[in-house]
N, C-alpha and C positions, 0 to 999 in steps of 0.2 A: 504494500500500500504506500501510494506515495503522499508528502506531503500535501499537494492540491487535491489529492482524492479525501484525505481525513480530516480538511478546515469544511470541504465542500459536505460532506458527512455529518461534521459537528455544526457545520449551517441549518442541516435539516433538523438535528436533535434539537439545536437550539430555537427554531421557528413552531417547534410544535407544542411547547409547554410555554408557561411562564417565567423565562431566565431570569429577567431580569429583576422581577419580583423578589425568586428567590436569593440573588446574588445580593438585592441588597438586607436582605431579610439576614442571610446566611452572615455580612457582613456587621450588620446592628448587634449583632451578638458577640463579635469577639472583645470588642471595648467595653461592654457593662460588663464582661467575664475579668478583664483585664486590670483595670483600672485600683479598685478595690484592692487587691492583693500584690501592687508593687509600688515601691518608693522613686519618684521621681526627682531627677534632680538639675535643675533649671540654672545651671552658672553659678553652682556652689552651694544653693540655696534647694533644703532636703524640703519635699513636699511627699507627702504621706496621705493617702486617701483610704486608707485603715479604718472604715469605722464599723460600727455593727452591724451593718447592711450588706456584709460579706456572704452569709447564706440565699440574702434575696435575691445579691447579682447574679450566684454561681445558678441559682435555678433558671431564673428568666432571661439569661446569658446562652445556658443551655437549650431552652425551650425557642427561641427567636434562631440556631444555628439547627434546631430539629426541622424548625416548620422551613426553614429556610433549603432545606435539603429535599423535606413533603414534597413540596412546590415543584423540584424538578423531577421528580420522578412520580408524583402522584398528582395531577394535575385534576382530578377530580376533586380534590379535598380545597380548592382553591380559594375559594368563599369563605372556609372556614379557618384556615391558615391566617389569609388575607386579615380577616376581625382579630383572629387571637394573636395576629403581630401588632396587631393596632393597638388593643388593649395590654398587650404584657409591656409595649412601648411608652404608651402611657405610664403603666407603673414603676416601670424604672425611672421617671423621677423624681417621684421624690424616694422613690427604696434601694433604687442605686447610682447614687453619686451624680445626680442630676441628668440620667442615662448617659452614662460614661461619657461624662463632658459633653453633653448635647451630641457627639457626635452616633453613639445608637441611636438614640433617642430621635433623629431627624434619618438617619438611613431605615430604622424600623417605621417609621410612619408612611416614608416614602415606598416600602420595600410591601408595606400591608393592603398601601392603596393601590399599586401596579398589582398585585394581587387580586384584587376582590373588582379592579376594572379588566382584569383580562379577557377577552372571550378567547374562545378554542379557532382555529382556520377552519373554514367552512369543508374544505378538502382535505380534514387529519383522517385519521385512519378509522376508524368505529371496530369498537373490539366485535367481534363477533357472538352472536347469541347462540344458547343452544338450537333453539327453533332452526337458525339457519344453517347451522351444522347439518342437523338435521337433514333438510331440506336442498341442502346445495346452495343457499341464495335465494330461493323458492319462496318465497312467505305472505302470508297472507296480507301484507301491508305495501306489499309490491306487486304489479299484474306480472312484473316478468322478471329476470332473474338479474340482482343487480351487484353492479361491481362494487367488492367494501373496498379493497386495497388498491388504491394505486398504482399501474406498473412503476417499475421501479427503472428510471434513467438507463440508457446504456454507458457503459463504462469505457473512457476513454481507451484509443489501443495506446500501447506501450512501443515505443521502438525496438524492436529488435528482437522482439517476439513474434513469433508466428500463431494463427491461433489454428 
């Protein structure tokens, strides 16, 4: 596989879920995780964001880098992802460290609403039912037999191969 066939491959992964949703979903989470639990030091000057709200980050830290992973590979759960990054983003701040320096705090919010405004491409793939398993395609919500999947692009030739 060459490198223009697996950007061209990660185009299609990425066109079919909501990326970017969860990249920033997935991103809101590492700074309420982060922050809390280390000493920063600004030109000399120790700054410490240590306070008790260390168990709230670690969870809602955790929970914003879960849904933010949901998001790409469970694109049904979207709506639901989308609210619970909105609302655990809201909570971090005031129960962790004003979500991690505003900066969770504004990539979850952003990350919850690209989420819950996503729709699916009208041409993604529909899983298949039993009924059409069944059926061949055949079903009673269709007169004739209809195509789920996509053909799938031809794949550029290769020099210096023969097929």
């Amino acid at each position: 596989m060459t490198a223009a066939e697996a950007w061209y491959g990660f185009g299609e992964w990425r066109g079919e879920r909501p990326f970017w949703a969860g990249l920033f979903t997935f991103v809101a989470g590492l700074p309420i995780m982060y922050f809390p639990y280390t000493h920063l030091n600004l030109q000399g000057i120790a700054l410490a964001l240590s306070t008790t709200s260390g168990a709230a980050s670690l969870i809602i830290g955790v929970l914003l880098v879960v849904l933010g992973v949901s998001l790409w590979f469970q694109q049904h759960v979207r709506v639901f992802a989308g609210i619970a990054a909105l609302l655990l983003s809201l909570a971090s701040f005031p129960l962790a460290n004003f979500g991690g320096l505003f900066i969770g705090l504004s990539c979850g919010l952003i990350g919850g609403s690209l989420a819950c405004a996503w729709i699916p491409p009208e041409d993604a793939v529909e899983p298949l039912s039993r009924e059409d398993v069944r059926t061949g395609g055949m079903t009673s919500r269709s007169p004739g037999a209809r195509l789920r999947r996509p053909p799938r692009p031809p794949r550029p030739a290769r020099a210096g191969r023969r097929r």
